[in-house]
BAGU-65781 format. One record per residue (C-alpha): z, x, y. Coordinates in pm, whole numbers, plus 50000, padded with zeros to 5 digits. Each point is the difference from the previous one (the first is absolute). Example, Ala and Ser with C-alpha at 12.3 -4.5 7.8 and 13.67 -1.06 7.14 Angstrom:
# residues 2
507805123049550/499345013750344/
This chain:
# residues 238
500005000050000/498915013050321/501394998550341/497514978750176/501674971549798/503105001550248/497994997050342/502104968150113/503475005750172/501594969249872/499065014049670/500775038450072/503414988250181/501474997549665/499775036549889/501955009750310/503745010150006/502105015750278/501355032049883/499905027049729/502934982949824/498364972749951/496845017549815/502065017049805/502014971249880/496904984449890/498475026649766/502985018149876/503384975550070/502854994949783/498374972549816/496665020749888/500335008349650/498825043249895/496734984249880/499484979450299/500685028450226/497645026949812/497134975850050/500595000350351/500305020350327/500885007450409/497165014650151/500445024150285/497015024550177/502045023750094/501565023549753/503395001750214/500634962949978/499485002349596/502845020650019/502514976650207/499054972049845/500635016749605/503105014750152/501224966750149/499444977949682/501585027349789/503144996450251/500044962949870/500395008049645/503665007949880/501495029249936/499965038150099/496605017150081/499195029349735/498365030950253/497325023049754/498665028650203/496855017149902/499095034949964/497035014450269/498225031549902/497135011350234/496575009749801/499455035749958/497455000150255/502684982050260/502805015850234/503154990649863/500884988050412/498794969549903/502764988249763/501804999150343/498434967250065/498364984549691/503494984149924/498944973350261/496604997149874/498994972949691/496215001049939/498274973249892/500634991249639/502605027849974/504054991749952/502035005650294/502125031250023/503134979850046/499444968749731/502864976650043/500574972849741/502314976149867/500874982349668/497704972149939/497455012550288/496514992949886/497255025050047/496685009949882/498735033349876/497655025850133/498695011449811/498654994449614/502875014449791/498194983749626/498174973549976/499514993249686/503094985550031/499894980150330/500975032650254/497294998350233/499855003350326/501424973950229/501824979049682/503514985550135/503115008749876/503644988850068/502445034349983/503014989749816/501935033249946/500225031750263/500735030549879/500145037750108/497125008749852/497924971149890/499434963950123/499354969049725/498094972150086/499514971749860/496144985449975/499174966150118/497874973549938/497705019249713/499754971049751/504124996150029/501045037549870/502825008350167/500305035149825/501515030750223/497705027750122/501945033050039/498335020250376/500235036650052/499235018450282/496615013550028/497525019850176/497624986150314/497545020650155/500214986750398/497495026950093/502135028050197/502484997149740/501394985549681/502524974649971/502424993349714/501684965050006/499884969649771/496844981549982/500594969750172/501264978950355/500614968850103/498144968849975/501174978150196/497425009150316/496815021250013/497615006850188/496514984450110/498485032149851/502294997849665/498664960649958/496255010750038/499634986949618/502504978249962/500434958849957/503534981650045/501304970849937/502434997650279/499655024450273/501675011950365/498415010450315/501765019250265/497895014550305/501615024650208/497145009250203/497404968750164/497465030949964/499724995749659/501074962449958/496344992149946/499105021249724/503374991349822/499494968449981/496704995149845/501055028149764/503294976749935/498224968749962/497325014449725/503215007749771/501704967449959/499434970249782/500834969550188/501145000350365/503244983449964/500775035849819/499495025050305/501985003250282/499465014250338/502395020850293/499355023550252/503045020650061/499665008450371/499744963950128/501924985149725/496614976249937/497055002349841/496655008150119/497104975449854/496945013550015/496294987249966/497095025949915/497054989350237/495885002649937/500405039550064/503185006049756/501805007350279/503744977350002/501294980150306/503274973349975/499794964449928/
């Protein structure tokens, strides 16, 4: 379903909510069951926002956070200097240096780890024990086995240097980028920046079944921005 299906306002009006909150209560509240939640997202543009919006959902879930640092090495070919600063830096599809979790958090790999046996790339999980030196998850939704998967750290190469940490982050937002592929069956839309509101939205509205399933925010003016593409593809509010 495409987004020229939504042009009226009276129609549109009802994807619209007032603040971040309110999206993320939608995809991902108390009431959304694992399997629910894997088959749906928050959708940010900005990489940054990701980031808040993981961290503040994994504030709602209880308990004490679990910290797992990784381990930077430059290449050979690289000045070490640069470890002084890659601590800050996640590339795309890489772990983050710091990965914080929490029991019963629900994240999706990064990577293929075997799939013959259903460890691809992007496949949910739920983590239900933390460890020193491991992290099990549980899978979800893969034709109801809810056997454990034991993670290890393991080796990315983020181009000036390698990163060891545990294959995985949270799932709870990503990014427009990160959804390129992807279809939903309930999904959140938070624009930070009315730059990009246009693009975000047709990419948001080509990943959801039915349009009572999507909402939409913009976090600077605590509404959303509608948008209709024109003749040129160019967008202008309705």
């Amino acid at each position: 379903m495409s987004a020229h299906h939504f042009t009226h306002p009276d129609e549109l009006a009802t994807l619209v909510v007032h603040s971040p909150d309110d999206v993320i209560d939608f995809v991902c509240g108390p009431d959304r069951t694992p399997e629910q939640i894997a088959r749906s997202a928050v959708l940010c543009e900005l990489s940054r926002d990701v980031d808040r919006y993981n961290d503040e959902i994994l504030d709602r879930l209880p308990g004490g956070r679990r910290v797992y640092r990784g381990v930077d090495q430059p290449h050979a070919s690289s000045d070490h200097c640069i470890l002084k600063h890659t601590k800050r830096e996640t590339p795309f599809g890489i772990p983050p240096y710091s990965l914080q979790l929490k029991m019963g958090a629900i994240v999706f790999l990064l990577t293929s780890i075997d799939a013959s046996i259903g460890l691809y790339k992007r496949v949910h999980l739920q983590v239900v024990l933390l460890d020193d030196i491991t992290i099990t998850c549980a899978r979800i939704g893969l034709n109801g086995d809810q056997s454990t998967v034991e993670l290890h750290k393991i080796q990315f190469d983020c181009g000036s240097f390698y990163r060891n940490q545990f294959p995985i982050r949270l799932a709870y937002v990503m990014s427009m980028n990160e959804a390129k592929y992807l279809s939903f069956d309930r999904l959140g839309l938070i624009i930070s920046n009315r730059i990009f509101a246009h693009r975000a939205y047709i990419v948001a509205m080509m990943r959801f079944t039915r349009k009572e399933n999507i909402r939409v925010c913009s976090a600077k003016t605590m509404r959303a921005e509608v948008w209709q593409e024109d003749d040129e593809g160019y967008g202008s509010p309705i």
